[in-house]
N, C-alpha and C positions, 0 to 999 in steps of 0.2 A: 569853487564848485565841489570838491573834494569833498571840503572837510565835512558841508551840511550832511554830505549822505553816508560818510563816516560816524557823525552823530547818531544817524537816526539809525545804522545798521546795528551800534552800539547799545543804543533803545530796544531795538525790537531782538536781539538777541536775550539782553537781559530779562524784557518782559516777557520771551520766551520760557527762560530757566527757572520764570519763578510762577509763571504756570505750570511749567511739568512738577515741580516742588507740589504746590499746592494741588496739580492733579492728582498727584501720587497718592498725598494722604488722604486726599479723598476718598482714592478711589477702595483705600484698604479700611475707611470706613464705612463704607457705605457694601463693601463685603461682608465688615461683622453683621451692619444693618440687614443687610439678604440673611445672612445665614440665621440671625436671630429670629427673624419673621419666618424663615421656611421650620424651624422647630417645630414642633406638636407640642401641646399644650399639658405631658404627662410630666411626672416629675423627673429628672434629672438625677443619679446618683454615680457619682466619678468613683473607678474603682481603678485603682493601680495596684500591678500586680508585676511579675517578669515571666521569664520560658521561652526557650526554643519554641521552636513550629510545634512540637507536642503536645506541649504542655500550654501551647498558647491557642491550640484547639481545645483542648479538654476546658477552659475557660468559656473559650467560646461558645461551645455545646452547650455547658452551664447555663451561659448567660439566654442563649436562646430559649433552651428551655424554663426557663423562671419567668421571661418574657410572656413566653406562648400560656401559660396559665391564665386564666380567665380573672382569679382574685389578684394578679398585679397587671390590669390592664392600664395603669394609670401608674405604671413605675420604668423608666426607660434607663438601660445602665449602660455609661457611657465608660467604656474599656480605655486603660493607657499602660499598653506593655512597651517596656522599655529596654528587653532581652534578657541584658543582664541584672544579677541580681546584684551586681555594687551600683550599676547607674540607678535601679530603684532606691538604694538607701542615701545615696545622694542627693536624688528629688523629692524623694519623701523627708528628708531637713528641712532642701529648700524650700519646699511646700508649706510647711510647718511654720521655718522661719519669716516668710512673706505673709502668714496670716491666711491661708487659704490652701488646706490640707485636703484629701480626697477625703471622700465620706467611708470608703471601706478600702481595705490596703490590705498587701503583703506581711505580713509583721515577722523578722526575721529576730532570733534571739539575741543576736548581737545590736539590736536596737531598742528593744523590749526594757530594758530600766534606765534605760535614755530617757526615754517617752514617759514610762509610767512613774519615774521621778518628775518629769515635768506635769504631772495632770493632763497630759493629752492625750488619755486613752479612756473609752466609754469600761464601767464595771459592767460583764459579762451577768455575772450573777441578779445585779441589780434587774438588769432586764427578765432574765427566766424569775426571778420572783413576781413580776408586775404579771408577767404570763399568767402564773399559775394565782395569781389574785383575782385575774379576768377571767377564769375558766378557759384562757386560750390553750392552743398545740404550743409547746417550748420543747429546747433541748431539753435530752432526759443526761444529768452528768453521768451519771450508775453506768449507762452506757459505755462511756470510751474506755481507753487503757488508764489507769489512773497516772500513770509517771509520767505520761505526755501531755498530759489536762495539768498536774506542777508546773512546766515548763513557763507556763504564762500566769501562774500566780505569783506578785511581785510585790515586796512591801514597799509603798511610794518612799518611805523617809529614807531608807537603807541603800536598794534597787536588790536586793539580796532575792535569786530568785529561789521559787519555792514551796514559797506560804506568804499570802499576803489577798491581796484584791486579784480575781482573775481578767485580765487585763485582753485576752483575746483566746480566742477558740482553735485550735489547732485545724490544721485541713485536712493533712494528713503527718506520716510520720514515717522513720524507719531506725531500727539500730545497726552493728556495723558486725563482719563475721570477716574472715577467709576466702575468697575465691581462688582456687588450685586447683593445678591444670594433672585431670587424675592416669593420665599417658606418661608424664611423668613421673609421678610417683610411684609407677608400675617398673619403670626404664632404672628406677633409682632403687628398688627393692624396697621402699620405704611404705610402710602399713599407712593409709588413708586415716588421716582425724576423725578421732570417735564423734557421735553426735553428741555428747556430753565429756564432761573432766580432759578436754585439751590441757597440756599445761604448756608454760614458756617453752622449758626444758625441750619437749616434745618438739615445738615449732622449730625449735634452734637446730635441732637434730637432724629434720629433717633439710630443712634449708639448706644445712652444710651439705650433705648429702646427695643434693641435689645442684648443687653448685659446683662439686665435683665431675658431672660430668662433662662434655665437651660442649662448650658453646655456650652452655646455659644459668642461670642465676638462682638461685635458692629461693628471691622472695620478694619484691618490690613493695618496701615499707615506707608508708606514706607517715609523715612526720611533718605534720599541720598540729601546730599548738593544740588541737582540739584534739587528736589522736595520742598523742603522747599521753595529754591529760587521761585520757582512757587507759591506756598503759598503766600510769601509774595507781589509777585506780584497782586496776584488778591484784597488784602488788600492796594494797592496801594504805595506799598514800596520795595524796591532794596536794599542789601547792603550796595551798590556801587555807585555813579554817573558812567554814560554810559561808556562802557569798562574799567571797574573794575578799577578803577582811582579815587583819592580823588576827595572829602572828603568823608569818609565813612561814613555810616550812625550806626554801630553798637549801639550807644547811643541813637539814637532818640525814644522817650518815646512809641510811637507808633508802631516803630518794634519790640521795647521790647514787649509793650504790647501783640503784635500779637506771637512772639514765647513763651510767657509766658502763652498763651491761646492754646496753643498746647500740651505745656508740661504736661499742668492741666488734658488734652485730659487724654496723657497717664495715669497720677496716680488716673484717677476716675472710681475704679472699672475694670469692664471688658469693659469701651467704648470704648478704641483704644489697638490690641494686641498688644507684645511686638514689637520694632521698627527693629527688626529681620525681614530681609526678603528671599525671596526666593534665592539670590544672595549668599547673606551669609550662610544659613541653609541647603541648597539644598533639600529645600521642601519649598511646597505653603498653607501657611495655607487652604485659600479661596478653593483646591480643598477638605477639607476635608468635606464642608457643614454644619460646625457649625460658618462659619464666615460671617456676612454678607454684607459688603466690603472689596474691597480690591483694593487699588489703592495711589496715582496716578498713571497707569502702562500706557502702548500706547501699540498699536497693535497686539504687537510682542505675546502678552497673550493670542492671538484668537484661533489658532488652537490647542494649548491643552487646552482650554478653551473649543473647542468644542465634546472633547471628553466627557467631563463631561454627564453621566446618571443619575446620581441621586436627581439631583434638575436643578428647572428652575435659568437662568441666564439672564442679559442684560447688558448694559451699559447706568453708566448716565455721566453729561457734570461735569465739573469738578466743586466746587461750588465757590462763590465769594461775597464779603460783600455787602450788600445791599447798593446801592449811588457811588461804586464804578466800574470803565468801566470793562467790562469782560475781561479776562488774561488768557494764555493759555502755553505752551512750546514746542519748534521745537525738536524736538529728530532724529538728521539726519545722515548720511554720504555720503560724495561726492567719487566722482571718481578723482583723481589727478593726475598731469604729472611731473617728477623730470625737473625739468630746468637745469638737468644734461644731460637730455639723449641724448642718440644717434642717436634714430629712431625716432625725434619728430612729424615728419610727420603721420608715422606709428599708433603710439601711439596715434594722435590725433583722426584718422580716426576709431580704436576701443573704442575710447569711445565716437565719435560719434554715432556710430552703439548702443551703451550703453543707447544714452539717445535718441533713436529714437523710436518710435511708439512701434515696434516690442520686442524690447531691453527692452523698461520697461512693456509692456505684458508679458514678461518670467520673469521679472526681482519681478514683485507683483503677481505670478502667487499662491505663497504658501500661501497668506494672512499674510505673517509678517509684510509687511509694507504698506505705500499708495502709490501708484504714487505722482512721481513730474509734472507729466503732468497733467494739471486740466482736458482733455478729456478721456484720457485713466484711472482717478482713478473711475469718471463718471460710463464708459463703465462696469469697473470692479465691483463697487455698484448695478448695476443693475442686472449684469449678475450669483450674486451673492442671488440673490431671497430672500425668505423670512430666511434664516438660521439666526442663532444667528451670533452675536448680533443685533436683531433688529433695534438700533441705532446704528448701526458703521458709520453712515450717520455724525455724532458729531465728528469724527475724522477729517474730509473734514470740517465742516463747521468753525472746533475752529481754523484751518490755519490763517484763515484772522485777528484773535487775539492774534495769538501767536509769542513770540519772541523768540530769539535763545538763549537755553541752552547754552552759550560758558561759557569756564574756562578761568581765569587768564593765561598770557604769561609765567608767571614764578611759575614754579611747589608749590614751599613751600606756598605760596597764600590759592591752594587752598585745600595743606595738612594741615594747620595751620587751617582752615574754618572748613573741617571735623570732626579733632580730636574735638573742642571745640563742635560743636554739637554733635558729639557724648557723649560729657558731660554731656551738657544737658539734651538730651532726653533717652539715658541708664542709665547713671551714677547718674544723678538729680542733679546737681550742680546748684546754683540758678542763673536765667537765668541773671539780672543786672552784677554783675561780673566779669561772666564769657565772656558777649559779651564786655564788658568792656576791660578787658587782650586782648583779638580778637583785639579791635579797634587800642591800645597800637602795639602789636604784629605785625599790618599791618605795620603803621607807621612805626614802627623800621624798618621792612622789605624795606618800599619802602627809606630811607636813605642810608642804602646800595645797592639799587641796580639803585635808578638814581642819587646820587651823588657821589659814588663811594668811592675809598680810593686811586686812580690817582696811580695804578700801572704803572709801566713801562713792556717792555718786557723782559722775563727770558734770562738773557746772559747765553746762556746753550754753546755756547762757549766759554768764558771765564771756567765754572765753570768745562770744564773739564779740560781745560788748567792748570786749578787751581790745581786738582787732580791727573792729569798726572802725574806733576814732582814729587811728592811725590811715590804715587804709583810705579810709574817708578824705584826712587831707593834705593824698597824697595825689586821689584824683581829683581833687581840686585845683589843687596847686597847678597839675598838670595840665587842667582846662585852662588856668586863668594864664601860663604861659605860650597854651596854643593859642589863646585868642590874643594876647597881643601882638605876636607875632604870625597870626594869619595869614595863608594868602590870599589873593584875590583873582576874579577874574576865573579866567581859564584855569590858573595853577589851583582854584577852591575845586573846582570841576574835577580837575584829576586828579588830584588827592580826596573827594569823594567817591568819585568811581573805584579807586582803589583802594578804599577803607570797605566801597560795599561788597564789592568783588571778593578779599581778604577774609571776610568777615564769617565765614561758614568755617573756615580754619581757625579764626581766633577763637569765634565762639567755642568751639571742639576742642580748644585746647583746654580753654578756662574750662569746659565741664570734665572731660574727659583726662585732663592731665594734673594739671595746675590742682583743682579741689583735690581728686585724693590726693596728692603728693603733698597737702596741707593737713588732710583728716587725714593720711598717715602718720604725721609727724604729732599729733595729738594722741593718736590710740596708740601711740609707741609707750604711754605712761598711764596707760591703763588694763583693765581685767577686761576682756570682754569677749564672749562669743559669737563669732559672724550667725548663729543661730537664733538670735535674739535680736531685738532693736536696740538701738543707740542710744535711748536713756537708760538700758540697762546695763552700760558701762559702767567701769568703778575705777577712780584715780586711785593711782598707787604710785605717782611719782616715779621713782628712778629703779624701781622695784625689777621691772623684766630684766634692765639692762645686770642691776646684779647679780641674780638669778643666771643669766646667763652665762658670764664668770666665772660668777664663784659656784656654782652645783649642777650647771647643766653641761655631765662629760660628753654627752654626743654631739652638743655645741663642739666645743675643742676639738673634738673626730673631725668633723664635717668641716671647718678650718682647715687642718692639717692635711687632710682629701684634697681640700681646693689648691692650698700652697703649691702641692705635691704636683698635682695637676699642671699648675702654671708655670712652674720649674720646670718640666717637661715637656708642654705645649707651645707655649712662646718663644722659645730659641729654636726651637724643632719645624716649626711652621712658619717661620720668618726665612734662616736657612732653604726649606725647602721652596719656597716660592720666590725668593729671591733667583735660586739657581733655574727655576723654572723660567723667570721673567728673562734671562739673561742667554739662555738656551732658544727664545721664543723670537729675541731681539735680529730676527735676520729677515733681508729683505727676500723671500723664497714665495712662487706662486701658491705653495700650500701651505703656508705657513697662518692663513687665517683661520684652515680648518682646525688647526694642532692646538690656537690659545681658544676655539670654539670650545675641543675638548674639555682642557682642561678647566674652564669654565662653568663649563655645563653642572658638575657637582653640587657647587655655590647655589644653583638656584632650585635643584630637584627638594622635593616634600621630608624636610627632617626626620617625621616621625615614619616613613618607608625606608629610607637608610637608616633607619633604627633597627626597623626590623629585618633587614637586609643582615645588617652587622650581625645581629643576635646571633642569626645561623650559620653565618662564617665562621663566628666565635665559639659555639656550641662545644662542650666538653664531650659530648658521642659523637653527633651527628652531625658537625660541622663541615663544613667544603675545607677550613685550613686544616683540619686534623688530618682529613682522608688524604691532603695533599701531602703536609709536612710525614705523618707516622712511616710510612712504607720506606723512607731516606732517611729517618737519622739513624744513626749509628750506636753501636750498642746495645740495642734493646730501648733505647729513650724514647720515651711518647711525649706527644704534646702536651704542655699544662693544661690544665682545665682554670681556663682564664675567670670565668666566673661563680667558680667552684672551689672546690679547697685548695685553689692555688693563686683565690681572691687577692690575698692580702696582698701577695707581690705583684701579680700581673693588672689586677685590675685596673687601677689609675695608669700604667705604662698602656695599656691597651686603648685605654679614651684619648691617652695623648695622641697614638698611632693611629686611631679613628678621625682625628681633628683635620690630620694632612690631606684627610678626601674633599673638606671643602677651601681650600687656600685660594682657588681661584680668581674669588675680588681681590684677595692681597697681593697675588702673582699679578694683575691686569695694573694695580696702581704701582707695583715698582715699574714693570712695562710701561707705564707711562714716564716716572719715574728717567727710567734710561733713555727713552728719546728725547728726552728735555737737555740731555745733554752735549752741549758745543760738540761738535764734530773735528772743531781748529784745536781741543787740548789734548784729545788724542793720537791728533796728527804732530802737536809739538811736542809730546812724550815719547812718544816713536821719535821722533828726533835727533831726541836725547836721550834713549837707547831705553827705553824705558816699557819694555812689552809684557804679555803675561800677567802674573802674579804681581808685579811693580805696578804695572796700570792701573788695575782693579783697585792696590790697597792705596796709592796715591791721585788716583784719579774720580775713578767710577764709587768708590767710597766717599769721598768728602760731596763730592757732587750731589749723590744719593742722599747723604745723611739727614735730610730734613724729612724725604720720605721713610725710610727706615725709621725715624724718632715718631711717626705717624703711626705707622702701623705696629709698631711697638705697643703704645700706649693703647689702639681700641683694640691688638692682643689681647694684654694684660686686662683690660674690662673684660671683656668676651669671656677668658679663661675664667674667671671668678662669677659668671652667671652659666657657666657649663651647666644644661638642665636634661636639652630632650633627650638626647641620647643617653643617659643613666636613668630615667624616669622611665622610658621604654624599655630598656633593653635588662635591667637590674632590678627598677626599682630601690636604688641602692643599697640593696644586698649583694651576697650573703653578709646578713650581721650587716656592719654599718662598712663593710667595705669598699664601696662607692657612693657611699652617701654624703655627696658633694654637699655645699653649703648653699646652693640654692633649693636641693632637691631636700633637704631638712627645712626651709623653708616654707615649701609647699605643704610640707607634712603637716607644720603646725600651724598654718592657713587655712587648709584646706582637707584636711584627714581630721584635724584635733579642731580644728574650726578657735583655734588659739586666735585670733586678728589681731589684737596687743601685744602680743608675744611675736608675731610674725614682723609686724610694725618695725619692732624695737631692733630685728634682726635683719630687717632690711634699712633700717639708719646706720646699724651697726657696717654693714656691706659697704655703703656708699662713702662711712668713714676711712675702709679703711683704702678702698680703689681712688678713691681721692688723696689719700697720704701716700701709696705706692705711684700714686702719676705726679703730685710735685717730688717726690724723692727723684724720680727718671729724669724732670725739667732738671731740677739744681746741680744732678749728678755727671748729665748729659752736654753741660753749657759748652765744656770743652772740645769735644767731637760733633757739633751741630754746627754747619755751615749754611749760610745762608746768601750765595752768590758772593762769595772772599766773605761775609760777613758772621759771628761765630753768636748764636743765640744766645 
């Protein structure tokens, strides 16, 4: 009687599950269906863009008003702000890379000869010429500043920017000065920065000066690869010859000199605060009123700049060596059009309307930026009266001296540029050397990527051809031995029920696991950028893996991070959750609250104890420093764990970070120890055997099948160490916590490398696979298994 209505509850559950399945996707298509019929029938134009609430209003003003005009009543622009400006240029790849790009965008410089080397971007000019063919209204260029209209002229073959095709219209723009706090310079006796002929000497003077008094810091000098570049510019030096292209200058004694004169900055006393900035720390020294510059910054600093009450402020021009031409930096983004799109016409006529009179009135209407129009940033100076900054007038005038912040075409350029100054100016690595390796490290770089390694194209047909036939009969084989050996009856029944049952995980694995872990093991021997498609791979054979070896030193870094790591993680967090399981082991009414506790870590949000830790660890403003600095002894302050006292403490510190989540490992020795006879420690007691005897011949051998467990998914775990240095570092400074998975990511997903990523993640599982049979062979002797020895 049973069993029929066990059948049929069988039935109707199943038939249930695979109604709500197929409700489901119903039901979220027949949502697109509504929302595509509820549309209007105007055109569609996707513009992606970023910005805080301010700047994500002044868009939206824009848009409305382009809207409400009677000539685009027939034009509807569908907004996608994504906050920040790195998640825009990550979705604009991926946009790009999937084949379906916004029709007008953000165009940030640092992606600007990305793009206009690929053909993905409409020629600005081409259009103002069909204008002016038509008798239509077009931009007038005469108009803007000229060195921010540069900024987006790009030659396709090179990415050199400059001169070339103008690839996007700027929206606005700013260059970068001084903000100093003018109650101090009063306090310090030091004369206020002229509105012209600053020089270094001048700034240093005063800094020290002001650093001398109680409490306070001479200067908070922001040392972003882009600002230093400025630096060196006004000392009359470049990295680079023009668009980042040999021969570089890292060795010339003179740019040494000039960043060797910066570094001195930082270590003399309080004249320049740490190279921490607002970007990084999420706080601004300069608003606390014991700083008394803080720059080079542009614009964008004004309006919570003018909230400031508690001391006077202004701006001065940025400084520059005495005999050398004045130098400045274009800090911009354009407006840009996909050479994909649809509605080019469309598209072109909104951001026409962008860069017209009206369009950059609303568009600098918050004070973040300047006009690119020389009469309307004018209009805007004036109308703008006496408020602070009395000199914002030096924003307008450093145009005509400034050249364009642009980045290198190719991403690791100007990751490699970064990490090494962050060497130098956190870390204190001496400055000859280190731009030395930089100079090395470019060159290497520019071998592989304009002489190539002459792949060919990936025969991804062939290489299934290759694996078909095999494959093929293997599930053959496999069928023609399930069917002889079938069963029948009832046993067919439930082993159908439980292949269909099964079947939503097998499926999920084969797509979800199984394939890539195949097409990785394929793109591991090839060139290929996850930015493009998959025919546009190139075999190269065993090419990444040598590369890897033999030229790639931040490979070896990020090894030796990991090693370091696991040496210190795995015996440290075994130890302590052993001693935790064995502490836990008593039978006490609260004693389920205390392995709750220590549990609970194991499951909380990684990336929140990330940022948890970050501030613990903080080299100012951390909860350890305030706690440890006031006791120790002598005058000894706490390291600055992820600051220039990276190199030692950093990896000691991720290991000590590791022991907040032990808790699954503490729960399975706990397990572990109850599984243990209760008669061997009453017959070791016996025989006299307590304490320390007990443990090392009792509760040890007993143990040791669990302990050879948790050993080994240690030893995995330690060598895939990711969130916590990916949050909390980014593994810097320089490559001092740049574990070997978090290089991984880098060249995944920053370099969009995916063959190279490949090859390094085959290379990982080589080697966690040789350190877990070394543990088995090495282990055989001290593994017990019930009197039985593995």
């Amino acid at each position: 009687m049973m069993e029929p209505i066990a059948r049929w509850a069988r039935r109707i559950t199943a038939a249930a599950a695979v109604a709500v399945l197929i409700g489901s996707f119903g039901w979220m298509g027949w949502r697109r269906v509504s929302a595509a019929r509820s549309q209007d029938d105007r055109i569609a134009i996707k513009v992606l863009h970023w910005g805080e609430k301010t700047e994500d209003d002044i868009v939206r003003r824009l848009v409305a008003d382009f809207e409400a005009q009677p000539e685009n009543a027939g034009i509807r622009i569908v907004r996608i702000n994504l906050g920040q400006a790195a998640a825009v240029r990550t979705k604009l790849q991926t946009m790009f890379a999937a084949g379906e790009p916004p029709d007008v965008f953000y165009l940030g410089l640092e992606n600007v000869s990305d793009l206009a080397m690929k053909h993905a971007l409409v020629d600005m000019e081409e259009l103002i010429e069909a204008d002016r063919a038509a008798g239509r209204e077009t931009v007038n260029l005469d108009a803007f500043f000229p060195s921010v209209v540069r900024c987006f002229r790009v030659n396709e073959e090179t990415g050199a920017v400059g001169d070339g095709k103008l690839v996007g219209l700027p929206k606005d723009f700013t260059t970068v000065g001084f903000y100093y706090n003018r109650d101090l310079f009063r306090r310090a006796g030091v004369a206020e920065p002229p509105a012209t002929g600053w020089t270094w000497e001048q700034f240093h003077a005063a800094a020290k000066k002001i650093g001398e008094l109680p409490d306070c810091y001479g200067a908070d000098f922001v040392s972003w690869e882009q600002m230093v570049r400025i630096y060196l510019w006004t000392h009359g030096h470049d990295f680079t010859s023009p668009g980042w292209t040999a021969p570089y200058s890292f060795k010339h004694p003179e740019l040494q000199a000039a960043i060797q004169q910066l570094q001195d900055w930082f270590n003399d006393g309080r004249t320049l605060l740490s190279a921490k900035t607002q970007m990084e720390t999420l706080q601004d020294p300069f608003l606390s009123g014991n700083v008394g510059m803080a720059g080079p910054f542009g614009r964008w600093k004004v309006p919570a700049y003018r909230q400031i009450r508690g001391f006077d402020w202004d701006l001065a021009p940025l400084p520059h060596v005495e005999g050398k031409p004045k130098r400045n930096g274009v800090f911009t983004v354009a407006w840009g059009i996909s050479s994909a799109t649809k509605h080019k016409e469309e598209s072109w006529r909104f951001v026409k309307y962008l860069m017209s009179r009206r369009g950059q009135q609303l568009m600098t209407q918050a004070g973040l930026a300047v006009s690119v129009l020389r009469e309307v940033a004018e209009e805007s100076l004036k109308s703008e009266g006496p408020t602070r900054p009395r000199n914002a007038r030096l924003f307008l005038d450093a145009a005509d001296d400034a050249l364009p912040t642009d980045f290198p075409a190719i991403p690791q350029f100007q990751q490699l540029l970064r990490v090494r100054l962050e060497e130098i100016f956190k870390i204190g690595r001496p400055v000859k050397p280190t731009l030395a390796r930089l100079d090395s490290e470019w060159q290497a770089l520019d071998k592989q990527y304009e002489v190539g390694v002459g792949g060919r194209p990936m025969p991804w047909g062939r290489l299934l051809s290759i694996w078909m036939w095999p494959v093929g009969a293997m599930l053959v084989a496999g069928a023609m031995l399930w069917w002889r050996g079938r069963p029948r009856g009832g046993e067919l029944r439930e082993e159908r029920a439980g292949l269909m049952m099964s079947s939503p995980w097998i499926i999920g694995f084969i797509a979800f696991t199984a394939f890539p872990i195949v097409l990785s093991a394929a793109l591991a021997f090839t060139r290929w950028s996850s930015l493009t498609t998959l025919d546009r791979a190139e075999f190269i054979g065993w090419e990444n893996f040598v590369n890897l070896w033999r030229d790639d030193a931040t490979f070896g870094i990020a090894l030796r991070k990991t090693a370091w790591y696991a040496l210190l993680a795995v015996p440290s967090s075994q130890l302590v959750a052993l001693a935790a399981a064995m502490l836990l082991n008593r039978e006490h009414w609260s004693v389920g609250i205390f392995r709750s506790i220590w549990y609970l870590p194991g499951v909380l949000a990684g990336v929140g104890m990330a940022v948890m830790w970050k501030w613990v660890f903080h080299h100012e403003h951390g909860l350890l420093k305030a706690l440890l600095d006031p006791v120790l002894p002598g005058g000894m302050t706490t390291p600055a764990f992820f600051e220039k006292d990276a190199e030692a403490w950093g990896v000691p510190v991720f290991a000590l970070i590791n022991l907040w989540g032990i808790g699954g490992t503490m729960m399975i020795y706990l397990a572990g120890l109850k599984g243990i006879p209760k008669d061997l420690y009453e017959a070791a007691s016996i025989d006299g055997a307590l304490g320390w005897r007990r443990f090392r011949h009792v509760t040890l051998p007993m143990l040791s099948p669990v302990i050879f467990f948790n050993g080994i998914m240690a030893i995995i775990a330690s060598f895939q160490v990711f969130t916590q240095a990916h949050v909390m570092t980014g593994g810097g400074p320089g490559d001092a916590t740049r574990f070997y998975v978090v290089y991984l990511y880098n060249q995944a997903f920053d370099f969009h490398e995916m063959g190279y990523a490949s090859a390094m993640a085959w290379l990982l599982l080589l080697i966690v696979l040789a350190l877990t049979f070394a543990l088995m062979w090495g282990t055989k002797r001290f593994v017990h298994y019930e009197g039985l020895k593995a």
